[in-house]
C-alpha positions as CSV (number, residue, x, y, z in Angstrom):
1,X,-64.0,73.0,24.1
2,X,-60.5,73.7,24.6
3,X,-58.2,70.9,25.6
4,X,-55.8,71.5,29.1
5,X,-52.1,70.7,28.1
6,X,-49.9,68.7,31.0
7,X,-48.9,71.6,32.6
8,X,-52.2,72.5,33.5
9,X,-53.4,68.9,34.2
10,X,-50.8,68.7,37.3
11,X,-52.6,71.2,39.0
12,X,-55.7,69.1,38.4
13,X,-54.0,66.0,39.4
14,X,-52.7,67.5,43.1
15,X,-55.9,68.6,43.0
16,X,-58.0,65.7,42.6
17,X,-56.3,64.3,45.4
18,X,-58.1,66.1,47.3
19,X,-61.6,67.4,46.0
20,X,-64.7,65.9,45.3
21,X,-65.2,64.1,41.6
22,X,-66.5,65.9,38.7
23,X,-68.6,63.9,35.8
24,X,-68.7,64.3,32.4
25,X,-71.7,64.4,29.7
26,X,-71.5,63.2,26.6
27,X,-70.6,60.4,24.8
28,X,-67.2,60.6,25.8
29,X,-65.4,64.2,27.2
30,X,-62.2,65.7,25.3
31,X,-61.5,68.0,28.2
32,X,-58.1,66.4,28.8
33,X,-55.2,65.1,27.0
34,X,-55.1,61.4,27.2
35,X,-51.4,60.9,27.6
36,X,-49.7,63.0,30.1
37,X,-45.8,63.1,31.2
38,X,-45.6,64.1,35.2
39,X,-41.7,63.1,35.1
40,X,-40.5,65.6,32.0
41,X,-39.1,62.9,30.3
42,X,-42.4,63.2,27.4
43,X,-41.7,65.8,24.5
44,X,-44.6,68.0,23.3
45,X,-44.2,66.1,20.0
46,X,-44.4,63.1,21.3
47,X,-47.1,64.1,24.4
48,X,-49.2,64.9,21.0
49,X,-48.4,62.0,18.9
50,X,-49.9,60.1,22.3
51,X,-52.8,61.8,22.3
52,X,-53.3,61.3,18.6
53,X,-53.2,57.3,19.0
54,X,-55.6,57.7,22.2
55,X,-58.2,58.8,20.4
56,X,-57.7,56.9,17.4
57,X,-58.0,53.7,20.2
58,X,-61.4,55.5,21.1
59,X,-62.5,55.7,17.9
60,X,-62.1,51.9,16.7
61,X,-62.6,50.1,20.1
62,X,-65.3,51.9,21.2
63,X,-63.4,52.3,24.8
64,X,-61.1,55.4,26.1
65,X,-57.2,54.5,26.6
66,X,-55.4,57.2,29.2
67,X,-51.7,56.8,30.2
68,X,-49.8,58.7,33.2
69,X,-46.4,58.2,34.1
70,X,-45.3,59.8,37.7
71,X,-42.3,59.3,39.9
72,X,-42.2,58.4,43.7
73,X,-42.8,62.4,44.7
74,X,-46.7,62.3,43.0
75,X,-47.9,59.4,45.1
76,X,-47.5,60.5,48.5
77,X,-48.2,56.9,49.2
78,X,-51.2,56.5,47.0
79,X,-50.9,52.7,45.0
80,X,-51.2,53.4,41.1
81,X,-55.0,51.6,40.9
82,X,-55.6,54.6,43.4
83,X,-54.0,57.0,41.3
84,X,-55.9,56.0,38.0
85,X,-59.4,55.7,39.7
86,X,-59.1,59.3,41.2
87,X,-58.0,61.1,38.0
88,X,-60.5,59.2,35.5
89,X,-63.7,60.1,37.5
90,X,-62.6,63.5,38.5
91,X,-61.6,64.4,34.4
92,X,-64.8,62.4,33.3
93,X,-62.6,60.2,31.2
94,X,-64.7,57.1,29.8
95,X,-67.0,56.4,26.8
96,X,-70.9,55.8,27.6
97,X,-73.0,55.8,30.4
98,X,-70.5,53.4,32.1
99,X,-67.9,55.2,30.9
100,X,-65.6,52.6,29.7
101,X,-62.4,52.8,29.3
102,X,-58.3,52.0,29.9
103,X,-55.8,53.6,32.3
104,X,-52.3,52.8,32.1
105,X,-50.3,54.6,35.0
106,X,-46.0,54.3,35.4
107,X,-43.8,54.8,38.0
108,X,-40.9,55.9,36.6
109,X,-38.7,55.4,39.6
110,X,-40.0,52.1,41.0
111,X,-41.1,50.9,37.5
112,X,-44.3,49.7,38.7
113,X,-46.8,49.2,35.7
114,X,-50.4,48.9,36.4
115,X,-53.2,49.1,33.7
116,X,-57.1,49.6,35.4
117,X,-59.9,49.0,33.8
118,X,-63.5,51.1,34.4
119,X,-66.7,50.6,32.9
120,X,-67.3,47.1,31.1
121,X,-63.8,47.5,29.5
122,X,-62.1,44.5,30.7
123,X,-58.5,43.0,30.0
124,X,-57.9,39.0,30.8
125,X,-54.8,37.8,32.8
126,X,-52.8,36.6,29.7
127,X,-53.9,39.6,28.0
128,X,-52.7,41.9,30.9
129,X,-49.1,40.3,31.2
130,X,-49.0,40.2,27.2
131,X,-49.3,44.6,27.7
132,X,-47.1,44.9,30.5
133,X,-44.5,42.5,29.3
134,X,-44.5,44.8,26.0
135,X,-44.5,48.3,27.2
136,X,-42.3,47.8,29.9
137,X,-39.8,46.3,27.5
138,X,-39.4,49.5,25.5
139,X,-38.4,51.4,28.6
140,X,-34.6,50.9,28.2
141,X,-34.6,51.8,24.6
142,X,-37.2,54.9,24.5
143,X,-37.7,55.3,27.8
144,X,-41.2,56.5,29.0
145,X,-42.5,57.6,25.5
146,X,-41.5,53.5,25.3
147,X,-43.8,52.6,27.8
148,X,-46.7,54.5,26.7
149,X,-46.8,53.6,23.2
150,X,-46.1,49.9,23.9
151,X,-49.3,50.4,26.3
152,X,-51.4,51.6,23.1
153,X,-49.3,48.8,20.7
154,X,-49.9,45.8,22.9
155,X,-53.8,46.6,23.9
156,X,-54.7,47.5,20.5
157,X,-53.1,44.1,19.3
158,X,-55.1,41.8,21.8
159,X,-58.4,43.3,21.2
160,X,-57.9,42.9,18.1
161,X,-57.2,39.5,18.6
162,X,-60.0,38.7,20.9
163,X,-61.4,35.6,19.9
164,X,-65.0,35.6,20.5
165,X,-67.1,38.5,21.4
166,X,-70.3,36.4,23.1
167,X,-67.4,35.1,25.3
168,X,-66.0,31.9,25.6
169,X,-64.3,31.1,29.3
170,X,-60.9,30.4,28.1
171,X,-58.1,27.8,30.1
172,X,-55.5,30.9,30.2
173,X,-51.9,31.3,31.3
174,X,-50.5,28.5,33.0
175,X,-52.6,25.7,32.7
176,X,-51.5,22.1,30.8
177,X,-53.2,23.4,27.3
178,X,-53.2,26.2,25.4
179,X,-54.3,30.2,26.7
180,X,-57.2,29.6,24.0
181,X,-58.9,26.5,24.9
182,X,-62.0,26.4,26.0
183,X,-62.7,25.7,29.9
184,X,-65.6,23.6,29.1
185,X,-65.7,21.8,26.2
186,X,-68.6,19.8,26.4
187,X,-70.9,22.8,26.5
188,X,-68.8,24.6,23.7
189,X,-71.0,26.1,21.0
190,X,-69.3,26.3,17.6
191,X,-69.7,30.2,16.4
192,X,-68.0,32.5,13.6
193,X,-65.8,35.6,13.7
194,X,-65.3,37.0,10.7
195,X,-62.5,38.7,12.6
196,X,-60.7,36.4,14.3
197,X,-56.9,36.8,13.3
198,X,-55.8,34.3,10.7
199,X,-52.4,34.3,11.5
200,X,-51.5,33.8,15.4
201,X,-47.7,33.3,15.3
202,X,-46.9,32.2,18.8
203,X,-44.0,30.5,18.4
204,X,-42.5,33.6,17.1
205,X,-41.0,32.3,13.8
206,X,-42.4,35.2,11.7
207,X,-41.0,38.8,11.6
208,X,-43.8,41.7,11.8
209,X,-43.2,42.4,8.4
210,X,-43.9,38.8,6.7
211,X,-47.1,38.4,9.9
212,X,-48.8,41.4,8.0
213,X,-48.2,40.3,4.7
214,X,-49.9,36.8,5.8
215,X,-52.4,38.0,7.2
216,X,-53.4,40.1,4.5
217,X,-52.9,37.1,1.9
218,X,-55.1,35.0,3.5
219,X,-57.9,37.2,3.6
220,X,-57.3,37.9,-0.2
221,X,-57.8,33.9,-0.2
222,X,-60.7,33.8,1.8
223,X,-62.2,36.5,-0.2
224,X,-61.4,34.4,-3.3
225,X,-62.0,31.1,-2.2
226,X,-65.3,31.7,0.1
227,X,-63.0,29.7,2.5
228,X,-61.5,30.2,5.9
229,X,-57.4,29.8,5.8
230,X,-55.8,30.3,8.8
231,X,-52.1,29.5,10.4
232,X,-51.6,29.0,13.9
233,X,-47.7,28.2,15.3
234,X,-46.7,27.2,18.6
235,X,-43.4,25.4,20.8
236,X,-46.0,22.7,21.3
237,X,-49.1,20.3,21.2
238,X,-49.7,20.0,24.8
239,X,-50.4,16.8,24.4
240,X,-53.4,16.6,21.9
241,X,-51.1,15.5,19.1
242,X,-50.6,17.4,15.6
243,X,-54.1,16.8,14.1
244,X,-56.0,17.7,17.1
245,X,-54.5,20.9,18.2
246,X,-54.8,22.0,14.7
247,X,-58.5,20.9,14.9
248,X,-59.1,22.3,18.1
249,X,-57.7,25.4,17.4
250,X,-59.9,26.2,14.1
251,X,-62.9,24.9,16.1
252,X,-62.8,26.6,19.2
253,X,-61.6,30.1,17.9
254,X,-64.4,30.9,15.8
255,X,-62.9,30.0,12.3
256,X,-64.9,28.7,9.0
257,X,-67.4,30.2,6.8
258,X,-70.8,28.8,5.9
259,X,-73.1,26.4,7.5
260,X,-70.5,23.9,7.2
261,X,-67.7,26.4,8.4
262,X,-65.4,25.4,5.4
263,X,-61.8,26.0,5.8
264,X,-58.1,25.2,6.6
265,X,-55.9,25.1,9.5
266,X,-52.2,24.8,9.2
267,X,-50.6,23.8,12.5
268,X,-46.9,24.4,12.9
269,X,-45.0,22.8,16.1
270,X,-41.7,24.2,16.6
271,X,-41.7,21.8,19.8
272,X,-37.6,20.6,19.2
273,X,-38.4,17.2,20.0
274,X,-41.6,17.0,17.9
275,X,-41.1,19.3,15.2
276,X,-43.5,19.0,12.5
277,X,-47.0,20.5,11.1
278,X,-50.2,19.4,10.4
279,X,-53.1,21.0,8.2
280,X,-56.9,20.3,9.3
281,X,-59.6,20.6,7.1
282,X,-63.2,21.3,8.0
283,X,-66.3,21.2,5.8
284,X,-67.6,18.5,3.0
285,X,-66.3,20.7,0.2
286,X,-62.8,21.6,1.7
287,X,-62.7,18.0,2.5
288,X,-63.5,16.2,-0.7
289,X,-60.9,18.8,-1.8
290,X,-58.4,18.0,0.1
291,X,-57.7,13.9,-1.3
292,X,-54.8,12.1,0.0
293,X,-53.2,12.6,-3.6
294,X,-53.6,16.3,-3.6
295,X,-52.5,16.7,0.1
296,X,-48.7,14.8,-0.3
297,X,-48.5,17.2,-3.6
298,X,-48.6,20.4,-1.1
299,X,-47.1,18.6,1.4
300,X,-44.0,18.2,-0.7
301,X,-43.9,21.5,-1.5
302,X,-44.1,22.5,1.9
303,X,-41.4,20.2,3.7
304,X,-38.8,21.8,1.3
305,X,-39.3,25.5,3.2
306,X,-40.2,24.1,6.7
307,X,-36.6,22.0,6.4
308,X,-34.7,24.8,5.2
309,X,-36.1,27.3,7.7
310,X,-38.3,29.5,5.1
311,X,-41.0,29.7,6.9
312,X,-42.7,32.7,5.9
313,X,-42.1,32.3,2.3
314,X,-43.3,27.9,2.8
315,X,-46.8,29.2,4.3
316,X,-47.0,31.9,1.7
317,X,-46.9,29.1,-1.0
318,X,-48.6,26.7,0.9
319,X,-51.5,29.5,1.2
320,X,-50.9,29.7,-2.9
321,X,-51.4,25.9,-3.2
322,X,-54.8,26.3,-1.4
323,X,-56.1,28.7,-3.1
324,X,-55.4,26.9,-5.9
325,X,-56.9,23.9,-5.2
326,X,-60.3,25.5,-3.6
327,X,-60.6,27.3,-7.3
328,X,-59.7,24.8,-9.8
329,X,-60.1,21.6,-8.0
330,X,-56.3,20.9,-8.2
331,X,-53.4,22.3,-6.1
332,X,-51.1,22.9,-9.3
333,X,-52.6,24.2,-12.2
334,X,-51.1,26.5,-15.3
335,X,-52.8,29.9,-16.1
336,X,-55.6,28.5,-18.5
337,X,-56.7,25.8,-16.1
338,X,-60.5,26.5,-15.6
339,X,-61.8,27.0,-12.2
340,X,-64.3,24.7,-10.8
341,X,-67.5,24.4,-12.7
342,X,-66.0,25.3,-16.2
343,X,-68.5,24.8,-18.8
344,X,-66.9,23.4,-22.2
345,X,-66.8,25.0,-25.4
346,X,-65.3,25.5,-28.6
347,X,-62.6,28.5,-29.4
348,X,-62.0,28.5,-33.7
349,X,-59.5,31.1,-32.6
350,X,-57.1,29.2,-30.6
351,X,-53.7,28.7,-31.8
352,X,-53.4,24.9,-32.8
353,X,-49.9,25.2,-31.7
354,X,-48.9,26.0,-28.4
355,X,-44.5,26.4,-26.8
356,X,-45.0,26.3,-23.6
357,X,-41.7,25.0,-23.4
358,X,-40.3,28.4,-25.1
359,X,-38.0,26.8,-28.3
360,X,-39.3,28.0,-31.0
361,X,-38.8,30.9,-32.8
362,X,-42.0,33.2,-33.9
363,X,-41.0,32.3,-37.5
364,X,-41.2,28.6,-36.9
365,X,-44.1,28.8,-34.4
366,X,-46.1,30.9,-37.2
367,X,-44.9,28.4,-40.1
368,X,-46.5,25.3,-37.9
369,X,-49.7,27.3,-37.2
370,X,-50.4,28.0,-40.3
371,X,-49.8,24.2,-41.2
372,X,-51.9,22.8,-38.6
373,X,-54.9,25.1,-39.5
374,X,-54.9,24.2,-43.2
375,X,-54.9,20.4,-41.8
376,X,-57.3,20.9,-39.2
377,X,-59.6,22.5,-41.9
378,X,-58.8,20.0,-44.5
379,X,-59.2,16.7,-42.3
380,X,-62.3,18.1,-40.5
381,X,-60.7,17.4,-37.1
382,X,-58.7,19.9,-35.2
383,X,-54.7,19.2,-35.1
384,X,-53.2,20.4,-32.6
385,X,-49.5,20.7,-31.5
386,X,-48.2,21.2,-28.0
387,X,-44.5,21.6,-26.6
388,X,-44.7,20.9,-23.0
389,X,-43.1,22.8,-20.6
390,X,-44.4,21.8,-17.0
391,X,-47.0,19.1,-16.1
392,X,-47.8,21.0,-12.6
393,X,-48.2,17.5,-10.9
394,X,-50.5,15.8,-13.7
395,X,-49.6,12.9,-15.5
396,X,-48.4,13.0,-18.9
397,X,-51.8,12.0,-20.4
398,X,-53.7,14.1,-17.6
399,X,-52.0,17.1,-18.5
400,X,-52.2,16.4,-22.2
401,X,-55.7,15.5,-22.1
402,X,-56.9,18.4,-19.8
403,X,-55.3,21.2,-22.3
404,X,-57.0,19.5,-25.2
405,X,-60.1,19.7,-23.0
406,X,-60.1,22.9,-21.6
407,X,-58.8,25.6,-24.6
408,X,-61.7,25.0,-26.7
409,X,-59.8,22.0,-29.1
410,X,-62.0,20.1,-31.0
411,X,-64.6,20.4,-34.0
412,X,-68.2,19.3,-34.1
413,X,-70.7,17.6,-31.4
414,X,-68.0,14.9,-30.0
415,X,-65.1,17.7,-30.4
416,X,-63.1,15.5,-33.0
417,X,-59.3,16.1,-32.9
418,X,-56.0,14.9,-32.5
419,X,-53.3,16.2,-29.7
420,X,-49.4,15.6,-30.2
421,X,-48.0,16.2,-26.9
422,X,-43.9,16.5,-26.9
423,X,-41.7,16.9,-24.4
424,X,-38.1,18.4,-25.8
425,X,-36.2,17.8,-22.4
426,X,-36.8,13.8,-22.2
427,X,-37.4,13.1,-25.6
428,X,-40.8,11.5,-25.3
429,X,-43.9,12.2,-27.4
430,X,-47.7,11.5,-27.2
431,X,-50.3,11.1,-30.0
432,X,-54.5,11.6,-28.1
433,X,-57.6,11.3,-30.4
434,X,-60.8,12.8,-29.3
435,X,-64.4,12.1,-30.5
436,X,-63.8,11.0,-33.9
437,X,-60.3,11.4,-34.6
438,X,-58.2,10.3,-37.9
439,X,-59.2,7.0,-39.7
440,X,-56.0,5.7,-40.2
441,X,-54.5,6.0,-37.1
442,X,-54.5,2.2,-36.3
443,X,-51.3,0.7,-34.1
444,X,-48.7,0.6,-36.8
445,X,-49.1,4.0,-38.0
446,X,-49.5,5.4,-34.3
447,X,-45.6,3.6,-33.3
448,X,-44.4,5.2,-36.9
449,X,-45.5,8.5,-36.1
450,X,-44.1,8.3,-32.4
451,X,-41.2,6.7,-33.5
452,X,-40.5,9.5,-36.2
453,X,-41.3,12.0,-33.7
454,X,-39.3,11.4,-31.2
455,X,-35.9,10.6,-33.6
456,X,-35.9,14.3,-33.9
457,X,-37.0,15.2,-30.8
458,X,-34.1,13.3,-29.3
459,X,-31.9,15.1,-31.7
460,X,-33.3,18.3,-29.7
461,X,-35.0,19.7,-33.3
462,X,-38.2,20.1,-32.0
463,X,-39.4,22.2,-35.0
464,X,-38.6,19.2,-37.2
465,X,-40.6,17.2,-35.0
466,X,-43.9,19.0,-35.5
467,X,-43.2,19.8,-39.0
468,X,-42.6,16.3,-40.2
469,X,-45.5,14.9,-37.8
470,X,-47.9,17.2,-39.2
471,X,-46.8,16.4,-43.0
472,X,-47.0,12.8,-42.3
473,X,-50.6,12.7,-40.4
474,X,-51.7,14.9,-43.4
475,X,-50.6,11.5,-45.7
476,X,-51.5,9.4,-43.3
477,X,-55.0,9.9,-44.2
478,X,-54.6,10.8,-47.9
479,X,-52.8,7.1,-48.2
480,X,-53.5,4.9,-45.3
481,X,-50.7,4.6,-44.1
482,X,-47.4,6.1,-42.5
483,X,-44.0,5.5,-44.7
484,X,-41.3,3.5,-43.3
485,X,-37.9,5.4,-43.3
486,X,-35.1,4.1,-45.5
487,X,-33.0,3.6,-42.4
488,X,-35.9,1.0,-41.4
489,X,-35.9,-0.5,-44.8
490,X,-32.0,-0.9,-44.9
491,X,-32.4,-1.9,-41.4
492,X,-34.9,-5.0,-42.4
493,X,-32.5,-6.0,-45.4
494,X,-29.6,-5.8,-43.6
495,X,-31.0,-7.7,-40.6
496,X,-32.7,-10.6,-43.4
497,X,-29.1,-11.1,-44.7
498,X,-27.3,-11.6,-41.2
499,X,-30.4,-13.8,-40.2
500,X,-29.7,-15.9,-43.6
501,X,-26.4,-16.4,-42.8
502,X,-27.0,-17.5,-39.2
503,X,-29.5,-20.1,-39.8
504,X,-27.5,-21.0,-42.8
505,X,-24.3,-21.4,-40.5
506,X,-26.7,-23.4,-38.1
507,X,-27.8,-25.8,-41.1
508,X,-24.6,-26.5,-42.0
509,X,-23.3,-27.2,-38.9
510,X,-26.5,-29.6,-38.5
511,X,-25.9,-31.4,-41.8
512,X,-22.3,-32.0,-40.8
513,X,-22.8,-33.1,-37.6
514,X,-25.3,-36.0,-38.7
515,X,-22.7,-36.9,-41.3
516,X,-20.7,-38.2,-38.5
517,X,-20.0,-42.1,-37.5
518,X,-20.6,-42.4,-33.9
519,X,-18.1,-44.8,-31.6
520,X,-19.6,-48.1,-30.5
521,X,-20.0,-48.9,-26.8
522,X,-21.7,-51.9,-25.6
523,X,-22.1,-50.8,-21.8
524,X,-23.8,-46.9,-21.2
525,X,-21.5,-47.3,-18.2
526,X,-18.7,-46.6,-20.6
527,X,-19.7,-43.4,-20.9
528,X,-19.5,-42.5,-17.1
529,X,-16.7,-41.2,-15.1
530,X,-16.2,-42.6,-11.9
531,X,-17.0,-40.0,-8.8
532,X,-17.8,-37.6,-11.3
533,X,-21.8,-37.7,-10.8
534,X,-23.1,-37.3,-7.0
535,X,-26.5,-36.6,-6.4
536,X,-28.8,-35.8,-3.2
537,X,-31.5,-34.2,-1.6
538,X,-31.7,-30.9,-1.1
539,X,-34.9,-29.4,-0.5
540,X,-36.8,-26.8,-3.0
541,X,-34.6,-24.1,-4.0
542,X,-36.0,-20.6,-5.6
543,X,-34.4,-20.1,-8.4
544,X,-36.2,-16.6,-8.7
545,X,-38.6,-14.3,-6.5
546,X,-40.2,-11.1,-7.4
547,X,-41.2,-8.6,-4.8
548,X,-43.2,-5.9,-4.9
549,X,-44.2,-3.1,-2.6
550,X,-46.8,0.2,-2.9
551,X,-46.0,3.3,-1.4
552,X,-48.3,4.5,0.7
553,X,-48.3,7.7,3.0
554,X,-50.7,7.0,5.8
555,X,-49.2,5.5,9.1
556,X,-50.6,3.5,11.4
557,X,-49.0,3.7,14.6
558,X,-51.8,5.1,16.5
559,X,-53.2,1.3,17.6
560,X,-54.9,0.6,13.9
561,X,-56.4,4.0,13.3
562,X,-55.0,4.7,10.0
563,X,-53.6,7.4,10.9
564,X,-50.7,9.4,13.5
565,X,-50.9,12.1,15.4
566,X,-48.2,13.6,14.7
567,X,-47.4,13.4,11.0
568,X,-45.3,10.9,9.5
569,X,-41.9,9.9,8.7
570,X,-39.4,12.9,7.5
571,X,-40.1,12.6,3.6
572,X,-43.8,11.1,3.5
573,X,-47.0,12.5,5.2
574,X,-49.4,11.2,7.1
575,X,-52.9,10.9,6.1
576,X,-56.6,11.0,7.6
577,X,-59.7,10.7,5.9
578,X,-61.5,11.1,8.6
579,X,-60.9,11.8,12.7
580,X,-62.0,14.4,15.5
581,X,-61.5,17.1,17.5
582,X,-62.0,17.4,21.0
583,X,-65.0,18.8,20.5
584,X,-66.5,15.6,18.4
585,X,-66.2,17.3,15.0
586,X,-65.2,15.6,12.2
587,X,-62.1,16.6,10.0
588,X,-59.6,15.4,7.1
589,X,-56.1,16.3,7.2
590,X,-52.3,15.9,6.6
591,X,-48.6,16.5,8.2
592,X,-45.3,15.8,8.5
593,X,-42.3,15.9,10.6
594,X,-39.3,18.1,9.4
């Protein structure tokens, strides 16, 4: 059926003024244009771009949208609701039997603004102002093309946003706590929306660019991780503290997946007075995750970007960090970390010699290769060299031990080896054995071969290092033992001879000191000086103290609780184990104040 352009729709507006309604059949009727210009301010490219987005609205919400904009001279007195209920019967706009649906009609000389909805479409009072507030705004700029599109712009956005399809009786605009809690929480039934919006940037700190490219990351993580992560901002708590609004808002807005409804909630506060954020976690997974090591590791990483003001690119990594952690059970991790539930196993191809630390040449790197495979082969226990780069968090040993562990090092049952970790920049080496590992390795030979080690390493020849280290473990266990260096041996003899002539020097000064006749007194008083010896009471007097402290991140100035509600001090996080929503639920979680 062919569609009537505007022209042809005045006619039909004057005229159902006046006559009786017509209805429509179908599902939904494409007599009429949706968006039609009364003032001639609309182009017929942009009356048809309009259109286009209209029915594109019809086709994803399941509900019509129709926009009008008239001046004073179409009324004749009529109000816009009027207006909008007259024209939607009498074109048989609406989708159904109840023929839902939108109208958005503007005054272009009064700028009144009024949006009406038939059917069961329906549009809260937050949601309402949200779409006027927009649409209007782009009047000044694009005038009533402006208003239109913002119409289709801002609706679109908050159904898309809409929380909870069953329906959850929401506080709303203007209350003491936030548009989204619920009215009654003691009746609030937990549910999930797989399309709730994981990014809800109310406190306006993210441009529409980096919003999109968060929310799409965090469905890639979800997707990844089997995890709900979402971000929520806002100017402020309302009173519930950090930890519970960020609770409250992944409880009550349909966020987790699973039984369990596993997942993450990072809270930012841009209050200025209480600036800070705070990241809840939900779900006995997520939470045994989520320790109180792990959490001041992405903490730290975090307060960096909130304190500088990068706050698209600090959630970004903080969304990193937790994918991270959900997948390999740590928040740092290098490329061959495992994931979770890595089964171990042995890899004859691996190189035995690993730069991560990117100083050696492929010459040198292919020279020590070859040397620790003819050793590895020859002692029956892998040998296996590794310039460290990054430790991603671990400790020395962890790290050490976990790429040992999970590259496939290690021959036989108990995976028998031998790890020389070295780290060029501080100088520092470290010598692991697994399952069997060499039989000559006792205490003396493990200082000579550090000691070695790390003489060259110093000297920042870290190919040296390996190549000696390798060609002294290899007669190490050919002999038994590890040679001294004829520095150490000139060392000793030197160090015999001064300590010869020092206890010699001590003798003789012994021998002539005895040799000695002594004066005779016969008072000891003789050998007193007057005045020169007073002696009293004091008290006990410390002559030395030792103090220690341990750091620890978890506050508790919140009467005992163990925890704040806010976050902690500007450089350390607070940490709970364990506390609540409003709602009773149970959650772990961290923050800090920045």
């Amino acid at each position: 059926m062919k569609r009537i352009a505007a022209a042809a729709l005045l006619a039909l507006f004057i005229l159902c003024l006046l006559a009786p309604c017509a209805s429509a059949e179908g599902d939904w009727s494409e007599d009429y244009y949706r968006a039609v210009d009364l003032t001639g301010e609309l182009s017929d490219t942009e009356g048809v771009s309009l259109d286009e987005d209209c029915i594109a609205f019809i086709k994803e919400f399941g509900v019509d949208l129709t926009m009008l904009t008239v001046d004073s001279s179409h009324r004749e007195g009529r109000s816009l609701e009027d207006i909008a209920g007259s024209l939607y019967e009498y074109c048989g706009f609406g989708v159904g039997e109840t023929h839902d649906g939108y109208m958005m009609v503007y005054d272009a000389d009064t700028e009144e603004y009024a949006l009406v909805c038939f059917g069961d479409a329906e549009i809260s009072g937050v949601d309402l102002k949200f779409v006027r507030h927009t649409a209007t705004g782009f009047r000044e700029e694009y005038g009533v093309f402006g208003v239109m599109y913002g119409t289709f712009k801002a609706l679109s956005e908050r159904l898309r946003a809409a929380p909870d399809p069953g329906g959850v009786a929401r506080v709303g605009e203007g209350g003491d706590l936030p548009t989204w809690y619920p009215i009654d929480v003691a009746s609030f039934e937990p549910y999930h929306d797989s399309d709730a919006p994981r990014v809800r940037d109310d406190a306006d700190i993210f441009s529409d660019e980096d919003e999109d490219y968060l929310t799409r990351l965090l469905l890639e993580v979800r997707e990844d991780t089997g995890k709900d992560v979402v971000v929520y901002t806002d100017m402020s708590d309302y009173g519930l503290g950090h930890d519970v609004c960020s609770a409250d808002y992944f409880e009550f807005n349909g966020y987790g997946t699973g039984e369990q409804r596993e997942g993450f909630c990072l809270y930012i506060c841009m209050d200025p007075d209480d600036r800070g954020w705070w990241t809840a976690v939900h779900g006995l997974d997520s939470r045994a995750l989520y320790t109180e090591e792990y959490a001041n590791e992405i903490d730290d990483e975090l307060y960096g970007f909130m304190a500088g003001g990068d706050y698209s690119y600090g959630v970004m990594d903080w969304a990193d960090n937790i994918r991270t952690l959900c997948l390999k059970g740590i928040p740092f991790a290098p490329e061959w970390y495992p994931d979770r539930g890595y089964v171990r196993t042995h890899d004859p191809y691996a190189s035995r010699v690993v730069d991560e630390a990117g100083v050696l040449t492929a010459s040198e790197l292919a020279a020590l290769e070859e040397k620790a495979s003819a050793l590895s082969d020859k002692l029956g226990v892998d040998v296996v060299v590794l310039l460290c780069g990054n430790s991603y968090g671990m400790t020395r040993p962890q790290y050490a031990d976990a790429f040992y562990n999970y590259n496939g090092y290690g021959l036989g049952e108990d995976y028998d080896g031998v790890l020389l970790a070295m780290y060029r920049y501080s100088g520092s080496a470290l010598i692991n054995e697994y399952g069997a590992g060499l039989k000559h390795l006792t205490s003396v030979n493990f200082d000579r071969l550090t000691s070695r080690c790390e003489s060259k390493l110093g000297r920042g020849d870290a190919y040296a290092a390996a190549d000696e280290w390798l060609d002294l473990v290899g007669r190490m266990e050919r002999t038994g033992r590890v040679p001294r260096t004829a520095g150490s041996w000139c060392g000793t003899g030197v160090f015999g001879a001064l300590l010869g002539c020092i206890f010699g020097a001590v003798d003789r000064k012994v021998a002539k000191a005895r040799m000695k006749t002594p004066a005779v007194s016969t008072n000891a008083n003789a050998y007193l000086i007057p005045a020169a010896i007073s002696i009293m009471s004091l008290g006990d007097v410390f002559v030395k103290t030792t103090s220690s402290s341990q750091y620890s991140p978890i506050r508790t100035d919140s009467g005992g609780s163990g925890r704040s509600s806010g976050g902690g001090s500007s450089h350390s996080s607070s940490y709970s184990h364990s506390y609540s929503s409003s709602s009773g639920s149970s959650y772990s979680g961290s923050g800090r104040r920045f």
